[in-house]
C-alpha positions in Angstrom: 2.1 -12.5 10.0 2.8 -9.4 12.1 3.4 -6.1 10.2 6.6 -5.7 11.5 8.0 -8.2 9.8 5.8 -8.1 6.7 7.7 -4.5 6.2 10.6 -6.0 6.8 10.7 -8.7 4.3 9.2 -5.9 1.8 12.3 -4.0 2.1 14.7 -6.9 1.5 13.0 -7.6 -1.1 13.0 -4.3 -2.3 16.7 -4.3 -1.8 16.9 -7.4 -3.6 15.7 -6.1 -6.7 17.4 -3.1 -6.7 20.7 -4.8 -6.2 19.2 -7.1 -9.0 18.4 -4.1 -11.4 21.7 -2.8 -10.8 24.0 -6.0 -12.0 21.4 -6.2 -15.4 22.7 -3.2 -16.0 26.3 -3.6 -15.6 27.0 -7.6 -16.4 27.3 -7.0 -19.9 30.2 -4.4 -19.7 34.1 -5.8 -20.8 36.8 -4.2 -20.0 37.1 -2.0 -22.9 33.6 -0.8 -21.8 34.6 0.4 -18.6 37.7 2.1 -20.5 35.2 4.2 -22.5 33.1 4.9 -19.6 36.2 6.1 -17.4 36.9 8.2 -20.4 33.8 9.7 -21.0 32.9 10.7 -17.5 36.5 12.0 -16.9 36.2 14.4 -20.3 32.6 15.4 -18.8 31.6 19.2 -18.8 30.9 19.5 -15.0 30.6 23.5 -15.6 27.2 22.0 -17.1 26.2 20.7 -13.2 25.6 24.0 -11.7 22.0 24.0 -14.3 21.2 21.2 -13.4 21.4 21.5 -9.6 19.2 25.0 -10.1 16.8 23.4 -12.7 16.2 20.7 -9.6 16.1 23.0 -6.6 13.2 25.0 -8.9 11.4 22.0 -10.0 11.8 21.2 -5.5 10.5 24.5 -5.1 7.8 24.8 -7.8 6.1 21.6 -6.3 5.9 22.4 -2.6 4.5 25.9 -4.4 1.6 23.5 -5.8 1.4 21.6 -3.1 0.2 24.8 -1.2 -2.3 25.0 -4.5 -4.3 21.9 -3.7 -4.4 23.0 0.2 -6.0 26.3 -0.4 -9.5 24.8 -1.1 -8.9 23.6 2.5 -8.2 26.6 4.2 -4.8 25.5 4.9 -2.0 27.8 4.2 1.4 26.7 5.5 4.4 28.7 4.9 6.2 27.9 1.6 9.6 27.3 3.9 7.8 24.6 5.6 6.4 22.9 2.4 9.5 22.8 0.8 11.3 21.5 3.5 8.2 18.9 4.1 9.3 17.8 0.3 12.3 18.0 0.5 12.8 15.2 3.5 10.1 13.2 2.3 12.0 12.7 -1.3 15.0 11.7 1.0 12.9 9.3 3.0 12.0 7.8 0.1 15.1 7.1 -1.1 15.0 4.6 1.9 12.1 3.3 2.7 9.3 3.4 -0.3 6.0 5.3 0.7 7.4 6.8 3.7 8.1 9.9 1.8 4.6 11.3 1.9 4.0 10.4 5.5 6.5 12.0 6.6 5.6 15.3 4.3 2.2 15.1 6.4 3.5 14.6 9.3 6.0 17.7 9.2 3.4 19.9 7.9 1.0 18.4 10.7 3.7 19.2 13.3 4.8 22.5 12.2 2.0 24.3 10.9 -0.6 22.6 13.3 -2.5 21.6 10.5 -4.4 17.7 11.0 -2.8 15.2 8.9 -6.0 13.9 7.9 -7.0 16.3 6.2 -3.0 16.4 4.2 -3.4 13.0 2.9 -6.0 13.7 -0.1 -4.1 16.3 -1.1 -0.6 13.9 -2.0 -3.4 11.7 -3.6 -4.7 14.4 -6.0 -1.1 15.9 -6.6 -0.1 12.3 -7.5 -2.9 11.9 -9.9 -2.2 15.3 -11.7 1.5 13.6 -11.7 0.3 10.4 -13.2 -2.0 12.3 -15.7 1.3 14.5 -16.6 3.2 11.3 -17.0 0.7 9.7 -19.7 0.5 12.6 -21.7 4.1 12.4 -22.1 4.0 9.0 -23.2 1.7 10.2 -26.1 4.0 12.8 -26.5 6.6 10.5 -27.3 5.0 8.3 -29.6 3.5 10.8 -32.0 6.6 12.9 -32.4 9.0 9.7 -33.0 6.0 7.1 -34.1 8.6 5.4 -36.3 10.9 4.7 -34.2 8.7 3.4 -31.6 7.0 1.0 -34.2 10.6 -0.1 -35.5 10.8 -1.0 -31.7 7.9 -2.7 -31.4 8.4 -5.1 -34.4 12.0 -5.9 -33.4 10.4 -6.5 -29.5 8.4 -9.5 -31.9 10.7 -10.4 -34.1 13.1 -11.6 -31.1 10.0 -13.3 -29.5 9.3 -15.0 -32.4 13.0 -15.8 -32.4 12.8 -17.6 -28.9 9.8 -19.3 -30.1 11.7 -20.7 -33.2 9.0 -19.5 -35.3 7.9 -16.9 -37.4 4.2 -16.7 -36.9 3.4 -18.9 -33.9 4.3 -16.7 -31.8 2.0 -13.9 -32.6 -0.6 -16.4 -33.1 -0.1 -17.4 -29.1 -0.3 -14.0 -27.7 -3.6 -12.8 -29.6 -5.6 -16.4 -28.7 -4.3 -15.4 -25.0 -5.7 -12.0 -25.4 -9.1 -13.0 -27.2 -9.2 -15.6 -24.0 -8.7 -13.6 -21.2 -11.2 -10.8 -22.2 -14.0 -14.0 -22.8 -13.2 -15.3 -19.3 -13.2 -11.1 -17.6 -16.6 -10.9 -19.1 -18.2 -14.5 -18.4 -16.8 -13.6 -14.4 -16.6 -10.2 -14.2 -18.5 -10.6 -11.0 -16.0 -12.6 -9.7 -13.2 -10.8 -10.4 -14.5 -7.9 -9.5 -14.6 -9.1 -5.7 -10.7 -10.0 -5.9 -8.4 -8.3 -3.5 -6.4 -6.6 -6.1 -8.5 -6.1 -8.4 -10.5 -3.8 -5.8 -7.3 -2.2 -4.5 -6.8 -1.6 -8.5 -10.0 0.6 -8.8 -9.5 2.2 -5.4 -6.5 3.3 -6.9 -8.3 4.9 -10.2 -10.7 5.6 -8.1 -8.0 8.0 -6.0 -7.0 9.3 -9.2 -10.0 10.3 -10.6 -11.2 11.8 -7.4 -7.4 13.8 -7.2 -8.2 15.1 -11.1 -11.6 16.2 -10.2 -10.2 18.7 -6.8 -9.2 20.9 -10.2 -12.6 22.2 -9.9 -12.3 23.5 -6.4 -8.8 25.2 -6.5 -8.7 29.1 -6.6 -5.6 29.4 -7.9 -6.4 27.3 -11.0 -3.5 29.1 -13.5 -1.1 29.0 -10.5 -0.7 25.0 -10.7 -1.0 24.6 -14.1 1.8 27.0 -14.8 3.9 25.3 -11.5 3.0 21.7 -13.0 4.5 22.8 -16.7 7.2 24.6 -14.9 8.2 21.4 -12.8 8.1 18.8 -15.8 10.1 21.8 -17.9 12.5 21.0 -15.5 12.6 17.8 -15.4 13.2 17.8 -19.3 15.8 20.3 -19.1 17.7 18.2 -16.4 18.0 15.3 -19.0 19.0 17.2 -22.0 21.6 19.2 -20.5 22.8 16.1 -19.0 23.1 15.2 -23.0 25.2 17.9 -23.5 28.0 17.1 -20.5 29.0 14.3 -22.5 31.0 14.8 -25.9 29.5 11.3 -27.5 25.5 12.5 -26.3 25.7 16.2 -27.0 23.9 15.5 -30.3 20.8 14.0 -28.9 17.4 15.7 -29.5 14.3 16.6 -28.0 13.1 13.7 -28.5 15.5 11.5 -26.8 14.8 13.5 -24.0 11.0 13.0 -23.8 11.6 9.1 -24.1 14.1 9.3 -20.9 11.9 11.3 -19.2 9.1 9.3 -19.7 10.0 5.9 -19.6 12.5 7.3 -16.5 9.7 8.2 -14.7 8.6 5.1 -14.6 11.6 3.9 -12.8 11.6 6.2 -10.5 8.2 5.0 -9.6 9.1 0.9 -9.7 11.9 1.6 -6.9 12.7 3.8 -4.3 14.4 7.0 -5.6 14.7 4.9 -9.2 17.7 3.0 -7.8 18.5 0.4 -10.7 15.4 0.9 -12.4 15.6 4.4 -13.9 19.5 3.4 -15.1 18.6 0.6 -16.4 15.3 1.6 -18.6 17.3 5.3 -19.7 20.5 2.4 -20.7 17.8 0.5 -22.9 16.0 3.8 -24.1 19.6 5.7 -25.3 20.9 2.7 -27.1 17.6 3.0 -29.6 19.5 6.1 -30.7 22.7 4.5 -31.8 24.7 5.0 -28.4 27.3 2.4 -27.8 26.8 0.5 -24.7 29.4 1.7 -22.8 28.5 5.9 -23.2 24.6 5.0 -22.5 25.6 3.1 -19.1 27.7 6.7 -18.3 25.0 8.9 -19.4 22.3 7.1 -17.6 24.2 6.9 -14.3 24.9 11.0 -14.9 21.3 11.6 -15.2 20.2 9.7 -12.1 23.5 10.7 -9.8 23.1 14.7 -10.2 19.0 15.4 -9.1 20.2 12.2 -6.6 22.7 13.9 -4.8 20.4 17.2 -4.9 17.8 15.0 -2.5 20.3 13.6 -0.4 22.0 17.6 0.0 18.9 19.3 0.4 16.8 16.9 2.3 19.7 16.9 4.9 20.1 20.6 5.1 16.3 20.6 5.2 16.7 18.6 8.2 18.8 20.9 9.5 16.8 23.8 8.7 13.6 23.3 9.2 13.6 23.3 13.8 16.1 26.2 13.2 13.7 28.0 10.8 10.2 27.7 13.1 12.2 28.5 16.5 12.8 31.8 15.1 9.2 32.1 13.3 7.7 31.6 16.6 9.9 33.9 18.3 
């Protein structure tokens, strides 16, 4: 099948489930739930935006900073103008088309900074492995400082399985004899399944990661990222709880509320481009673990999503704008 039209059906697809993500998150609203949700986005604080929007321009801005970290080793050094407005259009890209992002981030940098895009391409691997690394330690994070509440989850995830299964112990049973059977059959042909398509994509992708974690050694400016990758993720959190506070019937959410959005948000960000249904729907889920009503944790999650979404769509285009504007008059 010709890769034209294998992209093409990816991004239907990828449309699909968007679309698909979005109605799961919105078929289960009455009328009186879209009452409260006009009512609770009308009373909104929207003095509370103008954070937001500079906690996301900084956390823009702190990563094309890093970005320049990981190229140093390299002898690359592009202007910070450049970088930013390199990420800046490739978030926007990828709020489109998925992947294209960091292509296009390469290729601007390539274009305007005469630097070969070869040589770009394992630094957005090793700056998405420090981001993946980031992301797990945050899922830690979540589970030891609310470790109750995350087990209360998990035996109410098995109690309605065991529902469904109209038993109280079968279904359990099921799950670990699948377990116990699918580790005997990955060690009798581990050779086997080693050779599979995926499963070798799978470790070129750990691989990747490993090999992106490992640069760490060769950066100069070692402090430099670590302080830009807290400073970025600070960010990110503060985004999300102020977000809490816009809202009269969220304002008394805590910390850790805030690291369960932003972790298990992340993760929808990553499923589909620019988190489009995914991230609203998993923050929905997440929010209503802390006693919010349906309706408010539908508004809240949209809120959180919309805001550092319209920053991407605004700066990417002024980016746009900016960045032949900005090198005609560097090279004059």
């Amino acid at each position: 099948m010709p890769k034209k039209i294998i992209n093409i059906v990816t991004y239907l697809l990828t449309l699909g489930l968007c679309a698909f993500l979005i109605w799961l998150s919105v078929k289960d609203l009455n009328g009186d739930d879209i009452a409260k949700i006009k009512a609770a986005v009308g009373k909104a604080n929207y003095l509370l935006l103008v954070p937001i929007l500079i906690m996301g321009f900084v956390s823009h801005w702190s990563r094309a900073v890093r970005w320049k970290y990981l190229m140093e080793p390299l002898d690359l050094f592009p202007s910070t103008a450049n970088t930013l407005f390199a990420v800046m259009i490739g978030y926007l890209a990828n709020l489109a088309f998925p992947r294209l992002g960091e292509v296009l981030k390469c290729t601007i940098l390539s274009k305007y900074e005469k630097i070969p895009a070869d040589k770009l391409v394992g630094t957005i691997i090793a700056e998405r492995a420090f981001d993946m690394l980031c992301l797990l330690i945050l899922f830690v994070l979540t589970f030891v400082v609310q470790i109750d509440l995350a087990w209360e989850y998990m035996q109410s995830l098995i109690q309605r399985f065991q529902q469904k299964e109209g038993s109280s112990g079968n279904g359990g049973t099921i799950i670990l004899a699948v377990i116990v059977l699918l580790i005997v059959l990955a060690v009798l042909f581990r050779k086997k399944i080693g050779g599979l398509a995926f499963v070798v994509k799978i470790k070129q992708v750990f691989a990747n990661i490993l090999s992106g974690i490992l640069s760490f050694k060769n950066m100069k400016n070692k402090k430099g990222f670590v302080f830009h990758t807290i400073l970025i993720w600070s960010m990110y959190m503060g985004m999300i709880m102020i977000g809490f506070y816009s809202i009269e019937e969220t304002s008394m959410l805590t910390y850790k509320t805030g690291f369960s959005v932003l972790s298990f948000g992340s993760v929808g960000m990553i499923v589909t481009p620019g988190g489009i249904g995914a991230y609203t729907l998993l923050v929905e889920e997440i929010v209503s673990l802390y006693g919010i009503e349906k309706a408010i944790s539908v508004a809240i999650s949209w809120i959180i999503w919309l805001v550092p979404t319209f920053i991407i769509l605004v700066g990417g285009a002024i980016s746009l704008l900016l960045l032949p504007i900005y090198n005609k008059k560097r090279d004059a």
